[in-house]
C-alpha positions, 0 to 999 in steps of 0.5 A: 162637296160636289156642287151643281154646275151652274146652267147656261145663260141665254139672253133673248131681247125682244122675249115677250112675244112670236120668235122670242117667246118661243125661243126662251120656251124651247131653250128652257126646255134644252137646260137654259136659264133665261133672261129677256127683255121687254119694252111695253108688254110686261104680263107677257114677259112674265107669263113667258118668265112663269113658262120658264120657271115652270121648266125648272130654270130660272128667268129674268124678265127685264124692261129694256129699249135696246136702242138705248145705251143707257138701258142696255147697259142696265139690261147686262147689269141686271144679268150680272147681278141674277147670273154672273154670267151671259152665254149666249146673245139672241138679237131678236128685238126688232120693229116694223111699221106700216106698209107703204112705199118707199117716198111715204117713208117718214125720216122718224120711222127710220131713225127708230127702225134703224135705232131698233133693229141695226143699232140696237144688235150692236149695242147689245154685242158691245156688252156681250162681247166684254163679258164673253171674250177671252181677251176680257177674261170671258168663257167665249159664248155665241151671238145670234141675229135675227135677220129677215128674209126681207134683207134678201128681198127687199120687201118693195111696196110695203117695208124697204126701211125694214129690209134695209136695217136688216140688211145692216144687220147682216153686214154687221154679223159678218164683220163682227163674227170675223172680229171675234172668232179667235175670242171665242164668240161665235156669230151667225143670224137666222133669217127668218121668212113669213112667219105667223106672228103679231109682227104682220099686225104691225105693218097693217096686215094682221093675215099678211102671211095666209096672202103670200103663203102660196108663193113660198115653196113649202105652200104654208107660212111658218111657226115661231118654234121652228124658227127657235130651233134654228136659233138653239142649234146655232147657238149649241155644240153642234154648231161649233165650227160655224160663224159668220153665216146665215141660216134661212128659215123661210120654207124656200123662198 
């Protein structure tokens, strides 16, 4: 009896909006059964779980603070149960807060920057490490980290706390893809530069992007799409001789 191979399973944390929701669309598109998981959004989840389906794949929409090991735990839980297994990792969950400088910074809007977007990529790897890896008997499989051009700039005047936990972000992709390279993990993190999503309405500047577009190269801000095939190449076969590298997404700058 010939029986349908089952299809790749990509995880994108932070799925419900900008870059996530747009990569879980494109991967779809590409074959992908999906998973992703939310904090507050829960329609939009669903309506980016309901755009997959209507791909043909399956999704799996999840309620998971990537920050917290214990829901992080529940979140791969979910996954085994649905799927069985997890082939590629997008680390895109991330938070900014307003902008300001740097002696304004609060000491709980770091630890919850730094809880989100540094610790919460290591948290989730740790458990797709133990189900991709060869040595826990995995098939190897591929992390993605959404980093930030701002851990190159540094993002003076408006998010230095940001820029920082991108840039922790960033030492852990190399140290991690050196440590998994011959488990059969590939790991690389995408840079994204200014691009037109809800994100900027977080740091208090809704058109942030339409400001500063003239100082990038391309003169134009970017699209989550295009940042979503940036991801889905590294994460495909075309990409197999390549971890622990960056891949800016920024139209120059």
């Amino acid at each position: 009896m010939n029986t349908v191979p089952q299809a790749p399973l990509i995880l994108i944390t932070g799925g419900s909006r900008g870059v996530g929701a747009a990569t879980a669309r494109l991967a779809a598109a590409r074959g992908y059964d999906v998973a992703i998981s939310f904090v507050a959004n829960e329609s939009a989840a669903r309506a980016v779980a309901a755009d997959v389906e209507a791909l043909g794949r399956r999704a799996l929409p999840v309620r998971a603070d990537s920050a917290d090991p214990a829901q992080v735990v529940r979140l791969f839980a979910a996954i085994d149960r649905e799927f069985g297994r997890i082939d590629v990792l997008v680390n895109n969950a991330a938070v900014l807060a307003r902008q300001c400088r740097t002696e304004d910074l609060g000491v709980e809007r770091m630890q919850r920057i730094f809880a989100v977007n540094a610790i919460g990529p290591i948290l989730c790897a740790q458990q797709a490490a133990k189900r991709m890896s060869h040595r826990h008997g995995g098939r190897g499989g591929v992390v993605i980290n959404v980093s930030s051009a701002s851990a190159r700039l540094g993002s003076p005047n408006e998010y230095v706390d940001y820029a920082a936990s991108k840039g922790a972000l960033e030492t852990f992709t190399i140290g991690f893809a050196k440590e998994v390279a011959r488990d059969g993990i590939r790991v690389n993190a995408i840079r994204p530069g200014h691009i037109y999503t809800e994100m900027h309405a977080s740091g208090g500047e809704p058109g942030r992007v339409d400001r500063v577009k003239d100082s990038i190269p391309m003169g134009r801000g970017g699209q989550p799409e295009e940042v979503a095939r940036a991801i889905l190449w590294l994460a495909s076969d075309e990409a197999s001789f390549i971890t622990g590298t960056f891949l800016d997404v920024t139209g120059g700058k």
